[in-house]
KENUTI-868772 format. One record per residue (C-alpha): residue number from 1; z negated, y, x. Coordinates in nm, 3 decimals, padded with zeros to 5 digits. Layout:
     n        up     north      east
   NUM         Z         Y         X
...
//
This chain:
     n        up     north      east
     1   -04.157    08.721    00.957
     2   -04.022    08.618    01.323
     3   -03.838    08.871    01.526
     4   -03.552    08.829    01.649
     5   -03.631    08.830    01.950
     6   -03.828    08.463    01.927
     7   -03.634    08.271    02.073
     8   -03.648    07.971    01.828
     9   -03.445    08.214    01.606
    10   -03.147    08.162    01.810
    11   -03.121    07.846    01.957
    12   -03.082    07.441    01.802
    13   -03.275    07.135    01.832
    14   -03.185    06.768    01.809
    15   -03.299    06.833    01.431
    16   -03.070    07.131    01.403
    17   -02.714    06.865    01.532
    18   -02.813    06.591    01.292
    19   -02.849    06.783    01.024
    20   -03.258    06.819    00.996
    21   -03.351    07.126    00.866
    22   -03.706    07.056    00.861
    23   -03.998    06.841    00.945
    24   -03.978    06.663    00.622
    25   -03.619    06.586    00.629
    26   -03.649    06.464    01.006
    27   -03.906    06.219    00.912
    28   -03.680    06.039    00.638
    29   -03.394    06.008    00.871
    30   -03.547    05.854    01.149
    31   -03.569    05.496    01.043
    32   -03.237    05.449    00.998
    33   -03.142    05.676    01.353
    34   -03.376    05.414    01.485
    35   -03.247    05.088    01.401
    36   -02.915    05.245    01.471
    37   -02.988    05.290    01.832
    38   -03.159    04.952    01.858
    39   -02.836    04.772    01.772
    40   -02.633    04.990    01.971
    41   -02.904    04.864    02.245
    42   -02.848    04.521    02.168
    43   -02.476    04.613    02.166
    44   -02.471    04.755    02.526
    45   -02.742    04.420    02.649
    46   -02.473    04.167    02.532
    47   -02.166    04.359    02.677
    48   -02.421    04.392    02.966
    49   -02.480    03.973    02.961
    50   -02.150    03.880    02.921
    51   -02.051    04.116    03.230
    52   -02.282    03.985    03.468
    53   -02.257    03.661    03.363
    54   -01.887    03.591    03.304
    55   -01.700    03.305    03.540
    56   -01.417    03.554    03.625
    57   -01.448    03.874    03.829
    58   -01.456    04.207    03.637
    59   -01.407    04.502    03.771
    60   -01.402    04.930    03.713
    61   -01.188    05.110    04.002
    62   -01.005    05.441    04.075
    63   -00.715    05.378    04.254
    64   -00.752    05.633    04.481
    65   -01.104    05.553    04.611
    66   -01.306    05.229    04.545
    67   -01.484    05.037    04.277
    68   -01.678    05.205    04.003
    69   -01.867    04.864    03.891
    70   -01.825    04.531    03.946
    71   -01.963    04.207    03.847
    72   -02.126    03.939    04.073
    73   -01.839    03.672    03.978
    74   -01.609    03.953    04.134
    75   -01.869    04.002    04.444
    76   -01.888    03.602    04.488
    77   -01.466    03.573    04.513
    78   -01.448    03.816    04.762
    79   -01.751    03.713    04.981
    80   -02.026    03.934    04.901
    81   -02.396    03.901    04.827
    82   -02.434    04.082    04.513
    83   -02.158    04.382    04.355
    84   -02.399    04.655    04.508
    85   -02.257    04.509    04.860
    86   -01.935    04.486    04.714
    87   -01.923    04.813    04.641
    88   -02.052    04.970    04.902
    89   -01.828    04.811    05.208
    90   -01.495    04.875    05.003
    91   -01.449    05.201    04.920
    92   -01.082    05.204    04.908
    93   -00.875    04.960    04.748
    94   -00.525    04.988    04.886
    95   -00.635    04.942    05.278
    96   -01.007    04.720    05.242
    97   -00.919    04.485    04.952
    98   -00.589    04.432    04.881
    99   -00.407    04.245    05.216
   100   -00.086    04.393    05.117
   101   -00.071    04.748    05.087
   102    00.262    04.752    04.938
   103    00.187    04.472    04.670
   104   -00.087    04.733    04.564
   105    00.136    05.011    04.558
   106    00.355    04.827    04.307
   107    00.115    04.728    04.083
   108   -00.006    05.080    04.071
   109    00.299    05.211    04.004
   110    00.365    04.976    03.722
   111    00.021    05.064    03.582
   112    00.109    05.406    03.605
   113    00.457    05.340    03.414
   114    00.323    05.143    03.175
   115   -00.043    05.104    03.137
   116   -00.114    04.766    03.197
   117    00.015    04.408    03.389
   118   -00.113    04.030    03.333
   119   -00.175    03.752    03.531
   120    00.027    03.918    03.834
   121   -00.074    03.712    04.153
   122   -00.198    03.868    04.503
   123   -00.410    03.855    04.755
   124   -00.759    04.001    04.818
   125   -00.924    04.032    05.136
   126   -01.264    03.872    05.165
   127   -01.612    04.026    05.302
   128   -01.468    03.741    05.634
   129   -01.063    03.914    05.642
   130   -00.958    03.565    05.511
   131   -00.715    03.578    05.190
   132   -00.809    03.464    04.845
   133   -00.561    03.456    04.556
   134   -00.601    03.582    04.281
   135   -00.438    03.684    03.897
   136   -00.485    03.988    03.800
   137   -00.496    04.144    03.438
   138   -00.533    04.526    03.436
   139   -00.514    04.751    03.196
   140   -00.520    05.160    03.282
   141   -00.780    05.358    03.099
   142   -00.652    05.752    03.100
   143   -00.951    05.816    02.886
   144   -01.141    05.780    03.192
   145   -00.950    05.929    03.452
   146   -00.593    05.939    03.562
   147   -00.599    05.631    03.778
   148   -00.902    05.433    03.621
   149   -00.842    05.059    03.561
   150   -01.045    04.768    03.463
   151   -00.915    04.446    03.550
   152   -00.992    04.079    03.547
   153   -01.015    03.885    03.811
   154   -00.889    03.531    03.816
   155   -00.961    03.276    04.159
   156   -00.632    03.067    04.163
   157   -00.726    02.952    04.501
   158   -00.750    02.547    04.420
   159   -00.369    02.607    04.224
   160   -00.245    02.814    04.478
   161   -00.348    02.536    04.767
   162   -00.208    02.270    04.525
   163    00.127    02.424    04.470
   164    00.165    02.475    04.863
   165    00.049    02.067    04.863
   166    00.366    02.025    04.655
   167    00.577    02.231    04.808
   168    00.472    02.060    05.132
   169    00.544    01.735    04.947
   170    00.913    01.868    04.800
   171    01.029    01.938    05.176
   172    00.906    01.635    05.271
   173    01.041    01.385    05.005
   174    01.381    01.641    05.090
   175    01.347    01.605    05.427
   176    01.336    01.196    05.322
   177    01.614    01.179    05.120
   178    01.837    01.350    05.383
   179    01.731    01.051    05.614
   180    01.819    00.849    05.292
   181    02.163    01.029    05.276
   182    02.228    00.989    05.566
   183    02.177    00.567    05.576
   184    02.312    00.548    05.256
   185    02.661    00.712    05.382
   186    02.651    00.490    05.696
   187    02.643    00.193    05.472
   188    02.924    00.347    05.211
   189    03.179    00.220    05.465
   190    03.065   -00.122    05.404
   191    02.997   -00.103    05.061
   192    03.373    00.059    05.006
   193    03.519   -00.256    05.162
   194    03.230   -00.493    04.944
   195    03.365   -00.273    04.645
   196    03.755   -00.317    04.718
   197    03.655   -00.652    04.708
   198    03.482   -00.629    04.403
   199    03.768   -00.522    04.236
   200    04.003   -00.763    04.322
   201    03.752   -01.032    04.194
   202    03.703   -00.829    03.861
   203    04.075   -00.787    03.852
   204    04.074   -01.170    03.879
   205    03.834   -01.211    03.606
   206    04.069   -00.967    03.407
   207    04.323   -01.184    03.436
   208    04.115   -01.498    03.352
   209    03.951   -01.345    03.016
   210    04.374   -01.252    02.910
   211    04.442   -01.593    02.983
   212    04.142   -01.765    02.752
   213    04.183   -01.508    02.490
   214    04.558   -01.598    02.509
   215    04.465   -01.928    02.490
   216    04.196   -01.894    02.209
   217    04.482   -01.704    01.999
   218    04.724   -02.056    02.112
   219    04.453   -02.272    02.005
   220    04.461   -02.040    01.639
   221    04.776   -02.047    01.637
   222    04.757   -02.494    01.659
   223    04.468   -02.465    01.426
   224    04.720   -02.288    01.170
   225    04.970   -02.535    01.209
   226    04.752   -02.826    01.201
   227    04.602   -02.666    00.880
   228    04.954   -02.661    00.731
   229    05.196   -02.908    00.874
   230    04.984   -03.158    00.959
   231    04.795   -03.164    00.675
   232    05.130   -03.167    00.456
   233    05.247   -03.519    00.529
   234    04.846   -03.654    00.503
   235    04.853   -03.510    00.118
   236    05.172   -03.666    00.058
   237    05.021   -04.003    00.208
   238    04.730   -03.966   -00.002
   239    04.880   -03.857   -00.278
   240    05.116   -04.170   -00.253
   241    04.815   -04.406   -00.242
   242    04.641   -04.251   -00.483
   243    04.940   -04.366   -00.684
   244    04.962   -04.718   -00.565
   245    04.604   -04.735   -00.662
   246    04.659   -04.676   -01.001
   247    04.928   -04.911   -00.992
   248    04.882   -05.292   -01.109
   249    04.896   -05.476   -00.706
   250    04.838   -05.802   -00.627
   251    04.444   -05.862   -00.498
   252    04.602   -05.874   -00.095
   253    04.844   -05.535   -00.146
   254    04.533   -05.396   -00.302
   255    04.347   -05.449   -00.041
   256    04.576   -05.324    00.179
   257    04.613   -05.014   -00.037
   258    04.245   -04.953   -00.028
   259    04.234   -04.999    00.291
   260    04.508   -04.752    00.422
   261    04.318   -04.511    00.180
   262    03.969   -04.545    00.365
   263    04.177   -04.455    00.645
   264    04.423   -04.172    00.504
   265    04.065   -04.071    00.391
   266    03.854   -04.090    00.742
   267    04.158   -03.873    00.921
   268    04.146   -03.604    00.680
   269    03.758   -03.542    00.701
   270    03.811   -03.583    01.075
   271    04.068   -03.301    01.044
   272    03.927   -03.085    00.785
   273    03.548   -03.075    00.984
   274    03.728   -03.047    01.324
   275    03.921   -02.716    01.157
   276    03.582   -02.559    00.986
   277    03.390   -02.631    01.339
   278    03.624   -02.453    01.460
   279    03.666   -02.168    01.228
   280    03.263   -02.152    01.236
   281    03.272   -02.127    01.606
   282    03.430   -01.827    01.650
   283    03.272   -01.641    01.356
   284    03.596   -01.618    01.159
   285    03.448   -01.816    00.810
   286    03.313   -01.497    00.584
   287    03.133   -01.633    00.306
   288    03.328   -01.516   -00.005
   289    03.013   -01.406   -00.252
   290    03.059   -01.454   -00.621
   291    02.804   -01.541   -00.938
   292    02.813   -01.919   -00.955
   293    02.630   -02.136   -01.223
   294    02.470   -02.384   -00.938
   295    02.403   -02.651   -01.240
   296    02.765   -02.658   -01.319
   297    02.806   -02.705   -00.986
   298    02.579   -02.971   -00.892
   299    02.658   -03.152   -01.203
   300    03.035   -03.145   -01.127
   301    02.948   -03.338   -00.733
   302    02.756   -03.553   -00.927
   303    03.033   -03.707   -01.138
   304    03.179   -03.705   -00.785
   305    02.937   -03.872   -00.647
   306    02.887   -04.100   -00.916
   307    03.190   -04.347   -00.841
   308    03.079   -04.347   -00.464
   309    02.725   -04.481   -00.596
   310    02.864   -04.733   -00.858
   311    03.070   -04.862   -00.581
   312    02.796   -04.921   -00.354
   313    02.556   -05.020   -00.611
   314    02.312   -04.772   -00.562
   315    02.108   -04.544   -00.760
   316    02.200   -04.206   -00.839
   317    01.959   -03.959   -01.002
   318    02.036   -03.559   -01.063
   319    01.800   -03.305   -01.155
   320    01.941   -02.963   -01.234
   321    01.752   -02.715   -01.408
   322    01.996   -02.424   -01.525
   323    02.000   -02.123   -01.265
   324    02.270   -01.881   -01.101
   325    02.328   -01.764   -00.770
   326    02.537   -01.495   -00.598
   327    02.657   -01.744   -00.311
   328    03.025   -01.863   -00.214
   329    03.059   -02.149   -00.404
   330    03.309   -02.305   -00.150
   331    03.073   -02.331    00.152
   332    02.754   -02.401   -00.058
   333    02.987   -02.713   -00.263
   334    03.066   -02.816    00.105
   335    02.686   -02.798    00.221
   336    02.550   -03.021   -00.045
   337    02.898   -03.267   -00.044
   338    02.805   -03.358    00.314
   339    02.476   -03.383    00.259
   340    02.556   -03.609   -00.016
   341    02.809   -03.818    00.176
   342    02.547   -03.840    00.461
   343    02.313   -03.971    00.225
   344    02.559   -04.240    00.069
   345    02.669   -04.345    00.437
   346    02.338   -04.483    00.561
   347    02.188   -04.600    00.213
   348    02.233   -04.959    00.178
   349    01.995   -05.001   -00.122
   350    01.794   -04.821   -00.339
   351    01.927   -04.472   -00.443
   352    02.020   -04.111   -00.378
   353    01.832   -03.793   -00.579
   354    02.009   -03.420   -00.622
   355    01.729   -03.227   -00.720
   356    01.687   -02.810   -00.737
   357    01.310   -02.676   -00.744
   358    01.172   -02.336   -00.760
   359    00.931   -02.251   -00.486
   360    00.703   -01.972   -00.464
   361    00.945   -01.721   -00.247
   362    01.257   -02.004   -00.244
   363    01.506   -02.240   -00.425
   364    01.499   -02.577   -00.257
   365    01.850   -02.812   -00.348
   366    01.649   -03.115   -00.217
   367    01.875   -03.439   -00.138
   368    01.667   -03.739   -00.121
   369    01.757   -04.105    00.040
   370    01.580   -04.474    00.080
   371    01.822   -04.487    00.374
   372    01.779   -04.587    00.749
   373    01.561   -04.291    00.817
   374    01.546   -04.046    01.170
   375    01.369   -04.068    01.425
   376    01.115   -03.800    01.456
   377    01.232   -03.680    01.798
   378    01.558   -03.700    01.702
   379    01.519   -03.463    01.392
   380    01.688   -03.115    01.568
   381    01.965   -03.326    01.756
   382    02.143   -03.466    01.408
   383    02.278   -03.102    01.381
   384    02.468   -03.084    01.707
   385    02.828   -03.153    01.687
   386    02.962   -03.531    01.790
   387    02.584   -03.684    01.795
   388    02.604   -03.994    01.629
   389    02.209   -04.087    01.637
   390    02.222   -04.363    01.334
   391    02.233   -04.716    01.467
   392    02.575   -04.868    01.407
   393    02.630   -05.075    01.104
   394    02.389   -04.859    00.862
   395    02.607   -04.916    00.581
   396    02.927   -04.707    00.508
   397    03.239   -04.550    00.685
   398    03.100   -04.420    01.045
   399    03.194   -04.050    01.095
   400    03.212   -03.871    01.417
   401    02.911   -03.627    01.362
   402    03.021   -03.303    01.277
   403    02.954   -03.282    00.886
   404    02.545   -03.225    00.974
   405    02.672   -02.949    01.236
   406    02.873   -02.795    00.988
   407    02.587   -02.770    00.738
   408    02.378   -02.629    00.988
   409    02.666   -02.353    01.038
   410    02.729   -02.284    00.680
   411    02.314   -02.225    00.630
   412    02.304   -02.021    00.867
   413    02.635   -01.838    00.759
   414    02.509   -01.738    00.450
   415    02.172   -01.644    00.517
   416    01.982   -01.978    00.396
   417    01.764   -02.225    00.594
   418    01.791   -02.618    00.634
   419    01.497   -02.839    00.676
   420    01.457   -03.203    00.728
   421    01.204   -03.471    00.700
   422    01.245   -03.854    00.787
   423    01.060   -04.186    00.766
   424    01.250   -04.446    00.976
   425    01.310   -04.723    00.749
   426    01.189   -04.580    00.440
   427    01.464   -04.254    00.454
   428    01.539   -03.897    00.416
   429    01.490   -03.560    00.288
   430    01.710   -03.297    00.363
   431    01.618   -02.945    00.209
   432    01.842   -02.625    00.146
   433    01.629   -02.342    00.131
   434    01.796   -02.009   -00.071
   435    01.564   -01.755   -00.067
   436    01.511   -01.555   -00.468
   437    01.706   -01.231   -00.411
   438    02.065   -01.464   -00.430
   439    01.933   -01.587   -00.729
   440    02.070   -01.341   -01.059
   441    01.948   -01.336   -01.419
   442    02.238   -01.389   -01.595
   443    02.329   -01.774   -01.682
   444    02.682   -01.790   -01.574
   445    02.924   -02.043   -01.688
   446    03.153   -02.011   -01.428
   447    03.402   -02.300   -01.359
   448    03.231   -02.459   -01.018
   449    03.513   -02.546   -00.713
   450    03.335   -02.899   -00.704
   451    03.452   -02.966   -01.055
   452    03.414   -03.324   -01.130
   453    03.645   -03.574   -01.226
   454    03.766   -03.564   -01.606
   455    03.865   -03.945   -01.669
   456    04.058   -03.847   -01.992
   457    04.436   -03.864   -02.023
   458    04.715   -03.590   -01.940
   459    04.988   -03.804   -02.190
   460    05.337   -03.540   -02.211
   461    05.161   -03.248   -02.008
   462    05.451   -03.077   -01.856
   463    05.347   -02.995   -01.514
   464    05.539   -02.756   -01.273
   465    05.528   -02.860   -00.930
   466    05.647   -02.592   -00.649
   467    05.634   -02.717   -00.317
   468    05.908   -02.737   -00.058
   469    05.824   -03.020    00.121
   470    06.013   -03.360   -00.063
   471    05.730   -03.628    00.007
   472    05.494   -03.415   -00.108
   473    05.713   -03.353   -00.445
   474    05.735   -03.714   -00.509
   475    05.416   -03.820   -00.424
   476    05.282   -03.615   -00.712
   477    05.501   -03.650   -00.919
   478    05.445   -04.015   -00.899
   479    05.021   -03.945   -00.927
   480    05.091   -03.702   -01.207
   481    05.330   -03.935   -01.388
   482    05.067   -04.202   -01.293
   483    04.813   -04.056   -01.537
   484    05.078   -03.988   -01.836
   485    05.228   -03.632   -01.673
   486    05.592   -03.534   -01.717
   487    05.646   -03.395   -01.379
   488    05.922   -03.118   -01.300
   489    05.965   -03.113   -00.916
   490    06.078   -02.728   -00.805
   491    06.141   -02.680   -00.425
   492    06.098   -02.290   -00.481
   493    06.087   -02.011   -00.686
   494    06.491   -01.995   -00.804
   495    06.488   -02.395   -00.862
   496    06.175   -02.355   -01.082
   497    06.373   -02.055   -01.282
   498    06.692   -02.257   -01.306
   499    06.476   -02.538   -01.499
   500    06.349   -02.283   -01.719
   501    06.709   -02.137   -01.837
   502    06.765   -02.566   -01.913
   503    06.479   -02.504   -02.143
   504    06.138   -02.605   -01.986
   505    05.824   -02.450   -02.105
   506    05.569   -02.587   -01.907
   507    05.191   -02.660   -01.994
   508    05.053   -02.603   -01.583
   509    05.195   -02.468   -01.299
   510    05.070   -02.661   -00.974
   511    05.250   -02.451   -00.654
   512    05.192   -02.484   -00.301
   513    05.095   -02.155   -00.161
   514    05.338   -02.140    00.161
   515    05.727   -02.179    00.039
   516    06.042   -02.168    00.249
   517    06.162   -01.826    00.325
   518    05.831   -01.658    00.355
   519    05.836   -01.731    00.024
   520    05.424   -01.810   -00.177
   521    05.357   -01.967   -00.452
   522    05.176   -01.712   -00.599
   523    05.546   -01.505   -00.645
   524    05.658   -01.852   -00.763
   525    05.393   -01.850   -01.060
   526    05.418   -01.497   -01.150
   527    05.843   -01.552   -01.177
   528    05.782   -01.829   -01.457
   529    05.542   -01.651   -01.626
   530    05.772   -01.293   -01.670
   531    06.011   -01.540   -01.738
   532    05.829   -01.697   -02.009
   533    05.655   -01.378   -02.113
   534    05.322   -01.606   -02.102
   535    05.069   -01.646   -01.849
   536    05.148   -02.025   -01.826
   537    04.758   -02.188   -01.670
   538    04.883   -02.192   -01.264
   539    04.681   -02.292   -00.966
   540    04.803   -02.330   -00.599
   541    04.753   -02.576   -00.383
   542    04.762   -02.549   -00.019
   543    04.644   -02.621    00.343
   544    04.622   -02.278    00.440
   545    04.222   -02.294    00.453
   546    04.184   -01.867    00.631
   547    03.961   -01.689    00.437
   548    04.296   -01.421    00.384
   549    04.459   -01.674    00.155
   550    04.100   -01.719   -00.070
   551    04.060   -01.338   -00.088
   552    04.411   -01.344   -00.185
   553    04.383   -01.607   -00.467
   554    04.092   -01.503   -00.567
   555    04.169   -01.127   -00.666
   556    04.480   -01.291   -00.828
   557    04.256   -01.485   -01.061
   558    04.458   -01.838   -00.939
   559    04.251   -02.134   -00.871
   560    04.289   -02.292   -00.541
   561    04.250   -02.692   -00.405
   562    04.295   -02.714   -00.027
   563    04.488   -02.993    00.093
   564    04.446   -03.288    00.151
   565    04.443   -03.304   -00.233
   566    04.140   -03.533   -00.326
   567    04.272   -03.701   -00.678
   568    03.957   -03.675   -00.837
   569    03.958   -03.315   -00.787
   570    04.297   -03.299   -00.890
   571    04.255   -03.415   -01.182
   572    03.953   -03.198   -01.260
   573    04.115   -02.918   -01.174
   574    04.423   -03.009   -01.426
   575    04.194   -03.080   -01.700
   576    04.013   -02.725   -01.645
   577    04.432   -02.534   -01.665
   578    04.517   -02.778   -01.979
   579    04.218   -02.749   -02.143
   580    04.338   -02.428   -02.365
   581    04.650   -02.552   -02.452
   582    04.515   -02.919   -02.504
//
């Protein structure tokens, strides 16, 4: 029994704190308390590693005295051997390492206030008095001691240096473009007077562009009167011939007759193409886009056509499968017509072929010719307005060169391409390429603008004429009347009424779109027909050719024939209003 005075009865071993009561119990705990303390080991050895081995300095300091450790990064930026050194020359902080003492009592007294600061810049004093910059993070470690910190230490020496270099730079490119200033504000005074100057030339110009867009809206302005008033008298010529040419003439007055036509003719393409050039020119020709049943079309130029060939005694073939587009069936009938009249013009023998193929991505309407042929290098110049490149003499009535320009403008209007290839002597191939998505599914049966002729009879079809010019009255009347019409002349709306309370009921309404008064046919047509309390078949026919007057007619469901009036097309176009009633 121990007494207790030995003195193992009254004090504790290692044993005794871990909780060891006895030899045995020691002995099964110590593996583990072993390989405990060998990780903490390896612990400490990487902390240890990474300390002595990092890039930036690291440092333990009281800020009242010196360091506490160090590592060598820390020892290299401020000069030193080895931290040992380090440590030993700077024992206080605030007046051997820091140049500033008041920079170091700030950042003190924002540790103090609130534990820790990052990336503050300052200055360090080297182991030579010569400055390095630094960042410092520090963070204040109470735990330790009241002023303990650990910090890390950044050099910033190289970005420091470079931002100075810029700085340096700044004042310097400043310091420049003061000199700069300065020049430019000694040349201002000439530049003011270059600039007056300036002005008065741009005030010039000013004036100029008022006066050509004055005289573009004069030259409109011509354009709609030659579109109206001087085509007027040229339909009532035509239409007058037209008449005389149904007429029984001796073979001389015939001649004559025909003659005068070819010219009446020749001056009203002249003035038509010289009006679309225009038009085309200055970008006001929308295309007007509609379904169209292109066969119908094509068929309808090639009764057209037909009489031109039978009169030359040439060949005419047509191949038209059945398809529909969404095109403007206006400007795509006056692509092919010119095409086809080009054809015609320089084909003294052989023939002409309208022909539509499919293509892989395209629809070609393909217009073939045995004429004179091109000239390779002359190929791109046959679209240019006024070139006449075809020898003289190549057969036909010589144009002046725009109908191959206007083709070229209508393509490229609506969104197609053109193409031509040519074999002097042996002829032509000229190729309208529509590309698929303007082609549509459904197979429309849609009355084409190039109608053809209808060489049947009109015997006791009443026809209303409205139109307040007198030649042109009797010049239809005496085509109408020509091809077995019975023809009521109206000079306006209130004369055309006033034959209706006499008791006409008329089978066709033909009106001219512009009346006296600022009167239109269009009010003309709808008068009879709430007179009659029956839409009587109507068209108009005028020389108004804007694309305001087709957008008109069009949403008014009226047919339209610009003027000139063409016969053959007249008299399609009657057939197509009698038809119902006939």
């Amino acid at each position: 029994m121990k007494k207790p005075s030995d003195p193992t009865s009254t004090g504790y071993d290692i044993g005794d704190l871990l909780g060891l009561s006895s030899q045995s119990a020691r002995k099964s705990y110590y593996p583990a308390l072993q390989e405990r303390l060998e990780e903490l080991e390896q612990e400490r050895n990487r902390y240890k590693w990474l300390f002595e081995n990092a890039l930036h300095g690291i440092f333990q300091a009281n800020l009242r005295g010196g360091f506490l450790a160090c590592n060598p990064a820390m020892a290299r930026i401020c000069g030193y051997d080895n931290p040992e050194q380090l440590q030993k020359k700077v024992i206080r902080l605030r007046e051997q390492l820091f140049c500033s003492a008041a920079e170091f009592d700030q950042l003190r007294q924002e540790l103090l206030d609130h534990g820790s600061l990052s990336a503050r810049e300052t200055r360090l004093r080297r182991a030579d008095q010569t400055p390095v910059y630094v960042a410092l993070t520090m963070l204040r470690r109470p735990d330790l001691g009241p002023e303990v910190v650990e910090t890390f230490v950044a050099d910033i020496t190289e970005r420091v240096q470079a931002r100075q270099k810029l700085e340096q730079l700044n004042a310097e490119l400043e310091k420049r473009v003061e000199e700069r200033t300065e020049a430019l504000q000694n040349v201002n005074v000439d530049l003011r007077y270059q600039i007056e100057e300036r002005e008065k030339v741009e005030q010039e110009l000013k004036v100029a562009v008022n006066a050509a867009k004055e005289a573009n809206r004069s030259k409109d302005k011509y354009l709609a009167a030659a579109s109206h008033d001087l085509l007027q008298p040229l339909n009532a010529a035509r239409l007058m011939i037209s008449a005389l040419q149904d007429s029984q003439l001796p073979e001389a007055e015939n001649r004559m007759v025909h003659q005068v036509h070819r010219a009446l003719e020749g001056a009203e393409d002249l003035l038509a193409d010289l009006l679309d050039i225009s038009k085309l020119d200055q970008q006001a020709m929308k295309p007007d886009l509609t379904c169209l049943n292109l066969a119908a079309m094509l068929k309808g130029l090639g009764e057209e056509f037909e009489a031109v060939a039978t009169n030359a005694g040439l060949q005419f073939r047509l191949r038209v499968p059945p398809v529909s587009l969404r095109t403007d069936p206006r400007m795509l009938a006056r692509i092919v017509r010119n095409l086809l009249s080009n054809a015609f013009r320089y084909t003294r023998e052989g023939g002409v072929m309208l022909s539509v193929r499919q293509r892989r991505d395209r629809l070609a309407i393909e217009i073939w010719d045995t004429g004179v042929g091109i000239e390779a290098h002359k190929l791109q110049d046959i679209f240019t307005e006024f070139h006449q490149l075809l020898p003289q003499g190549t057969g036909g009535r010589q144009g002046v060169g725009l109908g191959l320009a206007i083709v070229e403008r209508m393509v490229r209007v609506l969104g197609y391409g053109i193409r031509v290839t040519s074999r002097p002597g042996r002829g032509s191939r000229f190729e309208v390429s529509i590309p698929l998505e303007h082609r549509v599914n459904e197979a429309w049966r849609s009355q084409s603008p190039a109608g053809g002729a209808t060489h049947g009879n009109f015997d006791g079809l009443a026809v209303l004429v409205v139109d307040n010019e007198p030649a042109v009255l009797e010049s239809m009347a005496a085509l109408l009347e020509g091809w077995g019409c019975e023809v009521f002349p109206a000079d306006g709306e209130s004369s055309a009424l006033d034959m209706l309370s006499e008791g006409l009921v008329p089978d066709v309404i033909l009106a001219d779109f512009h009346l006296d008064n600022n009167a239109t046919g269009c009010e003309a047509v709808y008068a009879v027909r709430r007179a009659l309390d029956h839409d009587v078949p109507a068209a108009i026919i005028t020389a108004d050719r804007s694309d305001e007057v087709r957008t008109l007619l069009r949403a008014q469901y009226l047919p339209i024939l610009n003027k000139p009036v063409k016969p053959n097309r007249l008299r399609a176009l009657l057939a197509s209003l009698a038809a119902p009633s006939t």
